[in-house]
C-alpha positions as CSV (number, residue, x, y, z in Angstrom):
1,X,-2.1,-10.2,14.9
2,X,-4.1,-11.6,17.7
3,X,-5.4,-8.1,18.6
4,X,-6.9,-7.4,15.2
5,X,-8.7,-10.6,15.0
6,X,-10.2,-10.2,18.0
7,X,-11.1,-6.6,16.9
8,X,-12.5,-8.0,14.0
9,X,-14.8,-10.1,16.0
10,X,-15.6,-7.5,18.3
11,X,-16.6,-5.4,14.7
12,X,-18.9,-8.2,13.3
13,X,-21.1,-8.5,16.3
14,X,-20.4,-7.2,19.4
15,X,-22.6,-4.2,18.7
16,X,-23.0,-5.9,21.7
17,X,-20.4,-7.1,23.5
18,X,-20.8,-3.0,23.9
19,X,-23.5,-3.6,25.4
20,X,-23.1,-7.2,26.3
21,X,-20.6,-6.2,28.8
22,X,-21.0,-3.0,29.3
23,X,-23.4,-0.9,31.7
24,X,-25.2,1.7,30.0
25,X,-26.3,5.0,30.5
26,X,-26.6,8.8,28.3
27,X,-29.3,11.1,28.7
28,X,-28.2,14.1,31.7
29,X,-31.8,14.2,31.9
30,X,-33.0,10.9,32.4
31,X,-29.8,10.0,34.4
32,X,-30.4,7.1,37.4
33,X,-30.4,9.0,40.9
34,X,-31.4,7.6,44.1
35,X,-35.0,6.5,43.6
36,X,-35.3,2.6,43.4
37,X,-38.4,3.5,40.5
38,X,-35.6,4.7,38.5
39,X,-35.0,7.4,35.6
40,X,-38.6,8.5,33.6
41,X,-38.2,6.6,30.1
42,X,-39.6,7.5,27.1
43,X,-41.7,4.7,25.8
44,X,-40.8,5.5,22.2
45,X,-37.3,5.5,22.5
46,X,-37.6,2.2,24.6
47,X,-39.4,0.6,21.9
48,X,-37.1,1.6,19.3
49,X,-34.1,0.2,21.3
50,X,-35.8,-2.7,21.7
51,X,-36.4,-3.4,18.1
52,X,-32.5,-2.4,17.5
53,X,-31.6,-4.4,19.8
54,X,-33.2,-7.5,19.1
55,X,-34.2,-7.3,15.5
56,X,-31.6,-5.3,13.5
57,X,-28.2,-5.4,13.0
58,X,-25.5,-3.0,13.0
59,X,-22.1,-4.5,11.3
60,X,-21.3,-6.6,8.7
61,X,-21.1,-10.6,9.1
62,X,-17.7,-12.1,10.0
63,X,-18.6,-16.3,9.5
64,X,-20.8,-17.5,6.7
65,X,-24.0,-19.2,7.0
66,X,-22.2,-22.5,6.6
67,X,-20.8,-22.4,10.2
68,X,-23.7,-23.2,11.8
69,X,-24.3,-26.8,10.8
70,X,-20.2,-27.0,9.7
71,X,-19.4,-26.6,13.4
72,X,-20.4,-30.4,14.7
73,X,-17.4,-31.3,12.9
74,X,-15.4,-30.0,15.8
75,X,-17.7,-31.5,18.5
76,X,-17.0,-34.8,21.0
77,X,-20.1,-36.5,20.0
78,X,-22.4,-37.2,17.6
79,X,-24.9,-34.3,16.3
80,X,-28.3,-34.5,14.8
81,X,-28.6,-34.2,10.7
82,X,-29.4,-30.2,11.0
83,X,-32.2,-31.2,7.6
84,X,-33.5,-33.9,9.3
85,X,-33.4,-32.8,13.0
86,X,-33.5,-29.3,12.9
87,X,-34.7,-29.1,16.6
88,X,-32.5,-31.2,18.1
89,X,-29.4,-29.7,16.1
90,X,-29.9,-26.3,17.4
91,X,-30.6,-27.6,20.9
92,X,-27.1,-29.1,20.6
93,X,-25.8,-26.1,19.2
94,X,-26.5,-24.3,22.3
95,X,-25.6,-27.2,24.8
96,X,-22.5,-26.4,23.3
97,X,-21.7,-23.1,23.6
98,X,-24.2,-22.5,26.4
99,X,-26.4,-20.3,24.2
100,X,-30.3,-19.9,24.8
101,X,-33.1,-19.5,22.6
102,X,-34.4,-16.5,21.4
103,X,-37.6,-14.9,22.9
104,X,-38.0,-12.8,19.5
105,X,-37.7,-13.3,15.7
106,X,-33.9,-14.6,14.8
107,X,-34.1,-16.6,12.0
108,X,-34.2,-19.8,13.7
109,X,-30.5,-18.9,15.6
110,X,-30.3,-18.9,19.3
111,X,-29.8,-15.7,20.9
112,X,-26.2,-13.9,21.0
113,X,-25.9,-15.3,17.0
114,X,-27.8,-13.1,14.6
115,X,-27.1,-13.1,10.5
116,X,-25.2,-10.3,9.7
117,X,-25.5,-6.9,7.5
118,X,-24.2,-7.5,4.2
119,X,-24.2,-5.3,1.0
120,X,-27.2,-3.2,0.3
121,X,-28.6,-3.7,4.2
122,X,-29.3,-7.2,2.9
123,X,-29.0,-10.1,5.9
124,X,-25.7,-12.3,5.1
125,X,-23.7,-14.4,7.3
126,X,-23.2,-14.6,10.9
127,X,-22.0,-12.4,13.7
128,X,-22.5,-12.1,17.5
129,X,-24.1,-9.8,19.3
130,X,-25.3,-8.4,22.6
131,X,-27.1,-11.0,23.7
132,X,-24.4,-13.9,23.5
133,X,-23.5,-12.2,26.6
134,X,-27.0,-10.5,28.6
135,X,-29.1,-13.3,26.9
136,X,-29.8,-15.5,30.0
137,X,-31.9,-18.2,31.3
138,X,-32.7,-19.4,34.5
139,X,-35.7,-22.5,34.8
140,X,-35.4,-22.7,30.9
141,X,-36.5,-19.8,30.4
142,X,-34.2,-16.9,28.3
143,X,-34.4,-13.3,29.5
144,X,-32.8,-10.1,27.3
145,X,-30.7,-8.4,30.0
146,X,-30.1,-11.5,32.3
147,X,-26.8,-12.8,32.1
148,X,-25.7,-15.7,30.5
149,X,-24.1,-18.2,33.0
150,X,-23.8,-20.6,30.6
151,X,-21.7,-19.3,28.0
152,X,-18.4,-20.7,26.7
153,X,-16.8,-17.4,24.6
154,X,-14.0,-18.8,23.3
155,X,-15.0,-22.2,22.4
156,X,-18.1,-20.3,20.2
157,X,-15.7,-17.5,18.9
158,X,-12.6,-20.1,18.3
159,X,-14.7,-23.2,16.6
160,X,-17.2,-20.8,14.5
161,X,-13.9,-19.5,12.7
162,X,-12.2,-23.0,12.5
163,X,-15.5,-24.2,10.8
164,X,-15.7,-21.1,8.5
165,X,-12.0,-22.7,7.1
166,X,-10.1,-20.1,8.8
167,X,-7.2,-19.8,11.6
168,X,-8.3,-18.7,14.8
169,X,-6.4,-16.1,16.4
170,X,-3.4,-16.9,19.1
171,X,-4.8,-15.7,22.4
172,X,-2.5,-13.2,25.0
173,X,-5.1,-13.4,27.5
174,X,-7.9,-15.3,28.8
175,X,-11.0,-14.4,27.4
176,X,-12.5,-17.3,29.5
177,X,-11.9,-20.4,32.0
178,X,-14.8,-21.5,32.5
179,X,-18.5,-21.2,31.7
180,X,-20.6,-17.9,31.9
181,X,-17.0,-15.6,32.5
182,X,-15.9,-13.2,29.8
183,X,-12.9,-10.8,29.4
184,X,-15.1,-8.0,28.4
185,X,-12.5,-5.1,29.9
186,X,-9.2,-6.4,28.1
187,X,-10.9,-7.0,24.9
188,X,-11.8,-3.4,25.0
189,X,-8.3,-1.6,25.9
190,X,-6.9,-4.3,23.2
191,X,-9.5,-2.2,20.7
192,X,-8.2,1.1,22.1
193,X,-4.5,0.4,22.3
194,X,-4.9,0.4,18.1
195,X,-6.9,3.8,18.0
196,X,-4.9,7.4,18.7
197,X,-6.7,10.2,20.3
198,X,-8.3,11.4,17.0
199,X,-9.5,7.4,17.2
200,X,-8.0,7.3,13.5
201,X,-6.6,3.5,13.0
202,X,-3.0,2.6,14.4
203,X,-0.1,0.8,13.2
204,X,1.2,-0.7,16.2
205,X,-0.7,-0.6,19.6
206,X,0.1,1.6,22.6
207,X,1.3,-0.3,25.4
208,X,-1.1,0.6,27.5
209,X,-0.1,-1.9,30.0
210,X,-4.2,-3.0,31.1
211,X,-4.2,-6.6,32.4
212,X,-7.7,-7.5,33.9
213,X,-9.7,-10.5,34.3
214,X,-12.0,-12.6,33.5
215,X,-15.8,-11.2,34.8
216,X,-19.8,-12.4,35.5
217,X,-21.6,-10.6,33.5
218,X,-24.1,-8.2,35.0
219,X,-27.7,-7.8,34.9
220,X,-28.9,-5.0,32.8
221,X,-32.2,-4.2,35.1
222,X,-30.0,-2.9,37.4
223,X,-28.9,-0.1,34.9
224,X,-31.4,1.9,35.8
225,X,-30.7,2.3,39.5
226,X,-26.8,3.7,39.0
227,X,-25.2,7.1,38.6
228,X,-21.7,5.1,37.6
229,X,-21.3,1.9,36.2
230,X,-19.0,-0.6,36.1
231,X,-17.8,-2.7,38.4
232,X,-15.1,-0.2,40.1
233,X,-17.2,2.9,39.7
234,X,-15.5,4.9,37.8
235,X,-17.4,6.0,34.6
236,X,-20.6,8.6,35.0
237,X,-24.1,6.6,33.9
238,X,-24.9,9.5,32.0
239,X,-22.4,8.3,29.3
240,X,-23.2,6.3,26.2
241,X,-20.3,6.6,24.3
242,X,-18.4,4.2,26.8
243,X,-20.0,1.4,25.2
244,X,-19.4,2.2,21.8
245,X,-15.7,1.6,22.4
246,X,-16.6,-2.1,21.5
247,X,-17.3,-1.4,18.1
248,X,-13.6,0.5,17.5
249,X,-12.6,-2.6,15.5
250,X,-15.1,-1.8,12.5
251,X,-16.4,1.3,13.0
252,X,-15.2,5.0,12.4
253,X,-15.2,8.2,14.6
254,X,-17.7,9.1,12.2
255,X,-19.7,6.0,12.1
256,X,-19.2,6.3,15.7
257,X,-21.2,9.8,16.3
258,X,-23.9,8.4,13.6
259,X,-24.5,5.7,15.8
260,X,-24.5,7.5,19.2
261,X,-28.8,8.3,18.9
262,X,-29.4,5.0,18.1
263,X,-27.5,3.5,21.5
264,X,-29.5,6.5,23.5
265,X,-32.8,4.6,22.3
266,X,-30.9,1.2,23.4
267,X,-30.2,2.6,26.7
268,X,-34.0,3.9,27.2
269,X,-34.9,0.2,26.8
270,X,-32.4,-1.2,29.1
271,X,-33.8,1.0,31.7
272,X,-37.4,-0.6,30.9
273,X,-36.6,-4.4,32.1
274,X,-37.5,-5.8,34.9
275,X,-36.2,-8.8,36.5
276,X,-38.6,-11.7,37.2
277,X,-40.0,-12.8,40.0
278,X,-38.9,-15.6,42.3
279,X,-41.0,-18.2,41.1
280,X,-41.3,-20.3,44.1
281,X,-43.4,-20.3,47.5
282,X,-41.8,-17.3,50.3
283,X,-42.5,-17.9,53.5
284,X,-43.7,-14.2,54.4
285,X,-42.7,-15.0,57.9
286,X,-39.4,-15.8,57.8
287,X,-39.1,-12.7,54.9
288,X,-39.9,-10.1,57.2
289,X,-37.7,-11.2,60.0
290,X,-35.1,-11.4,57.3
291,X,-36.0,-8.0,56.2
292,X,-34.6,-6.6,59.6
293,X,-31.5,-8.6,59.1
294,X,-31.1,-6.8,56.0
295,X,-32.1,-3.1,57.1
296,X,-29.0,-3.9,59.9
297,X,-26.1,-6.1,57.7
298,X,-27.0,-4.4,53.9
299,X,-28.9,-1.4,53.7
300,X,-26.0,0.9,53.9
301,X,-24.2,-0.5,50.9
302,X,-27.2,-1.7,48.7
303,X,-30.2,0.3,49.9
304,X,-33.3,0.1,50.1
305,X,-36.3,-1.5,48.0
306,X,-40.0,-1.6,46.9
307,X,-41.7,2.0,45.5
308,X,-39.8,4.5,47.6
309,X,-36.5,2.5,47.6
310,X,-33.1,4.1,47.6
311,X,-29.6,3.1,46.1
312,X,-27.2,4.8,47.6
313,X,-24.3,4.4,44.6
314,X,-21.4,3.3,47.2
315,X,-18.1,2.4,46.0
316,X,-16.2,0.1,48.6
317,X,-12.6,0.3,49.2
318,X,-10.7,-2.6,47.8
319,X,-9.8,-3.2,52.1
320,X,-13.2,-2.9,53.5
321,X,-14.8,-5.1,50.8
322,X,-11.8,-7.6,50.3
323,X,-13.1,-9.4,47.2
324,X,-10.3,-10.1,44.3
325,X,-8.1,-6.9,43.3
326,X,-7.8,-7.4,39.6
327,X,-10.3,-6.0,37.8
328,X,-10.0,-2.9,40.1
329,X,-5.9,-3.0,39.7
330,X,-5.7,-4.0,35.9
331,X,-7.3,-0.8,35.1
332,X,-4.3,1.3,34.0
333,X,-4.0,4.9,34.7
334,X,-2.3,4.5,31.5
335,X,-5.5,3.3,29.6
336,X,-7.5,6.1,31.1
337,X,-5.7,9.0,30.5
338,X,-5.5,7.8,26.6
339,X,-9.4,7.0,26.6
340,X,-10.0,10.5,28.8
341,X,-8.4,12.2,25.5
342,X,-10.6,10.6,22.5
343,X,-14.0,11.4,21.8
344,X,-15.5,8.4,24.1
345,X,-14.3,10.2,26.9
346,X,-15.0,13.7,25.8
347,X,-18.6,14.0,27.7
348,X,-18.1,11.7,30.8
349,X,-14.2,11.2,31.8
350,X,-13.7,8.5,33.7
351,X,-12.9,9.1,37.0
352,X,-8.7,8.7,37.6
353,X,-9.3,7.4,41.5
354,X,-9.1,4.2,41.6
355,X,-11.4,3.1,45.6
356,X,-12.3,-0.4,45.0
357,X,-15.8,-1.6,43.8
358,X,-19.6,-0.5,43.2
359,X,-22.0,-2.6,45.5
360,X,-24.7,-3.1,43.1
361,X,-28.3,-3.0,43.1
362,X,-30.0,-6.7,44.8
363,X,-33.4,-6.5,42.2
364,X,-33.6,-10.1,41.0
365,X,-30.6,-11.4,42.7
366,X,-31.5,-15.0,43.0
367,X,-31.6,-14.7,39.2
368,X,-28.1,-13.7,38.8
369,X,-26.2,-16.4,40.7
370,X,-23.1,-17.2,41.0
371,X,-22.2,-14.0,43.2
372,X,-19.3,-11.6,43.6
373,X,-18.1,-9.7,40.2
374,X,-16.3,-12.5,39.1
375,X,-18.9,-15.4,39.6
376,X,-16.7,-17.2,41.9
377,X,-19.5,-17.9,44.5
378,X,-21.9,-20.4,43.2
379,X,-25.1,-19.6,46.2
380,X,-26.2,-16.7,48.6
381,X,-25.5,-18.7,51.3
382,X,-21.8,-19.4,50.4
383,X,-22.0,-15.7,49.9
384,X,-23.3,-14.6,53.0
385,X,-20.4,-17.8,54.9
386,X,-17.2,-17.7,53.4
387,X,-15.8,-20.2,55.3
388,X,-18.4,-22.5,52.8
389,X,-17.1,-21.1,49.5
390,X,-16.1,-24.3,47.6
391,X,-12.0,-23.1,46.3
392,X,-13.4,-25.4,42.9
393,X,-17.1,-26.0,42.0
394,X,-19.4,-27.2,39.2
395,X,-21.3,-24.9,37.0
396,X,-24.7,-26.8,36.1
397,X,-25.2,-28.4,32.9
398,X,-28.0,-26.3,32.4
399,X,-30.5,-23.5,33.5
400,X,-33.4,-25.9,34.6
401,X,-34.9,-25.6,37.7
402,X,-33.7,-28.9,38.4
403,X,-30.4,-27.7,39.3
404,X,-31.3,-24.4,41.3
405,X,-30.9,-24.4,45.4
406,X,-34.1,-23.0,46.0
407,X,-32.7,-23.2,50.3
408,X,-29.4,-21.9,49.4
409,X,-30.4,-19.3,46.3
410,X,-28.1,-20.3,43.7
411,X,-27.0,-23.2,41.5
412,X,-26.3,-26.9,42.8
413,X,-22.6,-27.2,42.5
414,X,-20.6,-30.2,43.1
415,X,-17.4,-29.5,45.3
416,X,-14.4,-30.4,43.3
417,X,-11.7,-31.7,45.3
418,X,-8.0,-31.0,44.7
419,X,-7.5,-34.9,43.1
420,X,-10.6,-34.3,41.1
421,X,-9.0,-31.4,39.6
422,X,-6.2,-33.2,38.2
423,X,-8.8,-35.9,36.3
424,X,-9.4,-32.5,34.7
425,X,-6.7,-33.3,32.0
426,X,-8.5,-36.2,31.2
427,X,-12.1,-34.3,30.9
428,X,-12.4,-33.2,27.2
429,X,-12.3,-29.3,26.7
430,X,-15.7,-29.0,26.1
431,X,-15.9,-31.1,30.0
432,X,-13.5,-29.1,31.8
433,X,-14.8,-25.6,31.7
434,X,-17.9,-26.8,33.7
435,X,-15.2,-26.2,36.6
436,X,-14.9,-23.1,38.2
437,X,-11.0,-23.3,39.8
438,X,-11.2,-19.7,42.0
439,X,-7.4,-20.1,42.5
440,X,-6.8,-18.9,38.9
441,X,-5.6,-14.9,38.1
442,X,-9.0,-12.5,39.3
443,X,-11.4,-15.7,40.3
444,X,-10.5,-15.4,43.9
445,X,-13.8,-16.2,46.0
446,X,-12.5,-14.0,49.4
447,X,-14.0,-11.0,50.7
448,X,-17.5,-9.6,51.6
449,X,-17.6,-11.5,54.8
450,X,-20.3,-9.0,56.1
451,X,-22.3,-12.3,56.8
452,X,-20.0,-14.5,58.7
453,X,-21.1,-12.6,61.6
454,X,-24.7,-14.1,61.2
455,X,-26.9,-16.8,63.4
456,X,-27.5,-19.1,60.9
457,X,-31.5,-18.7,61.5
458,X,-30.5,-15.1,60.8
459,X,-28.7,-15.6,57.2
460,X,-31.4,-18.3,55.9
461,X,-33.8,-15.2,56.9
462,X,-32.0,-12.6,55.3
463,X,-31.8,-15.1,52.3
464,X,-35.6,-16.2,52.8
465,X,-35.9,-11.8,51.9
466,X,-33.8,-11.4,49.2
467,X,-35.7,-13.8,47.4
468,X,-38.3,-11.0,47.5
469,X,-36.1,-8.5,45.4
């Protein structure tokens, strides 16, 4: 069945797509509150989730070792001899599935692919993990914790098993459309729908009737500034266990509890990053006329910023912020009352309103582009005018500098036009989810039109400041 394979991919490396698409949080203690410096961290525990996140591995491998090189059988073009060429193999390797180098020892794989834990704690295989989802890059350069805007899920996850000589699972969603998009909140009710309330293994699945979207992936230095997570608000920060949902297609209740100290030490480290720095010139000027802007349009959703800054944790009613329903709507009362019962929901219930969505933190914002919770606006300026939001746009072919809008704050896009879009059938796979189409279900680019209201000398300001976040 579709759901167990994708369960069983979820169990051989999404130790991490807990992570990777979740928004952490445990300790009551060292929960987020309203100061921007955030929750005190203990430098050992951040240290030790840092070196479980990035250097160990928690569950076993689901692809040989063979599926790495055996993969450019599946390609459109020609790859490198992976002997010969090793460099320029794995730099097609990623083009491919928009992966990014690793910033830390991986065994020579880019980051989100890690070699597995086989028998006897001994490295075998291949899984995923975390990072094929918060391993970013922006000018080249790969971040833990920054999402990945370049990622293609499902042609990695599809073309790693059809290499490994084995049948990839039918799909009964979509866990992608495009690049840098995942599916991170049906993957996990499909993993729930097989687990009862005692999370022993099911049978059948409940029909639990959850049917969400497509999402961006979030950046995790903002982690540190909530007191709920997720996009609609709904779970308390102070809970760990909501992550560990992601690894219900491997692991036990008992494995589960095991695991739980080792995610608190992941969480201290999440809180530790911080985003980089705009790494072009700011006119200083224009910043602190833009500043006002801000304190006038923003502040009230988004807070405030530098040493004393405030977040004031606002959830927006699906009416007053008018961005795309789904996500907020496919969450079924259904789904929570089953995961309220289990042991991930012992501690830190999620909430059973549904209001709309969390406006989230703005640290590092001209990293995180494209905006809105389902990447369907590809610059801040389009952001801040809707009437400029292209309906179809380009994703860039990469993260170099040489296709960022350093004017605009965002990615160059190219807008696709309706007769364009049909040459898509003509575009191979691998071509056509470069295109972002925002008419398909949950990609809807309407709402937060807080800025159409804007000079525009008063939005290039307020852009000119966030650049300072």
């Amino acid at each position: 069945m579709w759901v167990r394979s994708i369960s069983r991919w979820v169990a051989a490396g999404m130790v991490a797509l807990a992570p990777a698409f979740a928004e952490w949080f445990s300790s009551p203690v060292l929960a987020g509150g309203p100061v921007g410096s955030g929750p005190r961290v203990d430098p050992a525990a951040a240290e030790r989730g840092r070196v479980a996140l990035t250097l160990e591995g928690f569950l076993k491998p689901e692809w040989s070792e063979a599926v790495y090189r055996n993969a450019s059988g599946l390609w459109d073009q020609t790859a490198p001899d992976p002997d010969k060429d090793p460099a320029g193999y794995a730099a097609l390797f990623r083009h491919r599935y928009g992966l990014h180098p690793a910033p830390y020892p991986n065994d020579g794989l880019p980051m989100g692919l890690r070699r597995g834990l086989g028998k006897g704690g001994v490295k075998a295989g291949l899984q995923i993990d975390c990072m094929v989802c918060h391993g970013g890059s922006i000018g080249g350069q790969s971040y833990v914790g920054l999402g990945n805007t370049q990622l293609d899920l499902k042609a990695l996850l599809f073309e790693l098993t059809i290499a490994d000589g084995k049948r990839p699972p039918f799909s009964t969603f979509v866990l992608n459309s495009s690049r840098g998009t995942n599916n991170a909140g049906q993957v996990a009710a499909s993993l729930l729908s097989l687990r009862n309330i005692d999370l022993s293994v099911r049978s059948f699945p409940l029909p639990l009737a959850v049917n969400l979207p497509e999402m961006d992936t979030p950046a995790w230095w903002h982690l540190k500034r909530k007191r709920t997570m997720y996009y609609d608000g709904r779970t308390d920060a102070r809970s760990v266990r909501t992550s560990m949902q992601f690894l219900l297609g491997e692991k036990s209740l008992e494995d589960l509890k095991a695991l739980e100290p080792a995610f608190r030490d992941l969480q201290a480290f999440l809180w530790s990053l911080e985003p980089p720095k705009y790494p072009f010139p700011i006119d200083t000027a224009k910043a602190a006329r833009g500043e006002t802007v801000f304190k006038t349009t923003c502040v009230r959703c988004h807070g405030t910023y530098g040493p004393e800054g405030k977040y004031p944790n606002k959830i927006v009613p699906l009416d007053v912020i008018g961005t795309d329903p789904a996500r907020s709507l496919g969450l079924s009362d259904r789904l929570v009352a089953h995961y309220n019962k289990t042991w991930l929901g012992a501690l830190n219930p999620v909430n059973t309103q549904r209001v709309g969505y969390q406006a989230p933190p703005l640290d590092g914002i001209w990293a995180t582009a494209p905006y809105l919770h389902n990447g369907s606006v590809p610059t801040l300026h389009a952001l801040l005018q809707s009437s400029s939001r292209p309906a179809r746009f380009t994703r860039p072919i990469s993260t170099d500098f040489a296709h960022y809008d350093t004017d605009h704050v965002g990615w160059k896009f190219t807008d696709v036009g309706a007769l364009e879009l049909a040459s898509t059938a003509r575009r191979s796979p691998f071509q056509a989810k470069f295109i972002v189409d925002t008419a398909r279900f949950g990609m809807s680019n309407r709402g937060h039109t807080f800025g159409d209201d804007l000079s525009e000398q008063e939005r290039m300001e307020l852009i000119e400041y966030l650049k300072t976040l």
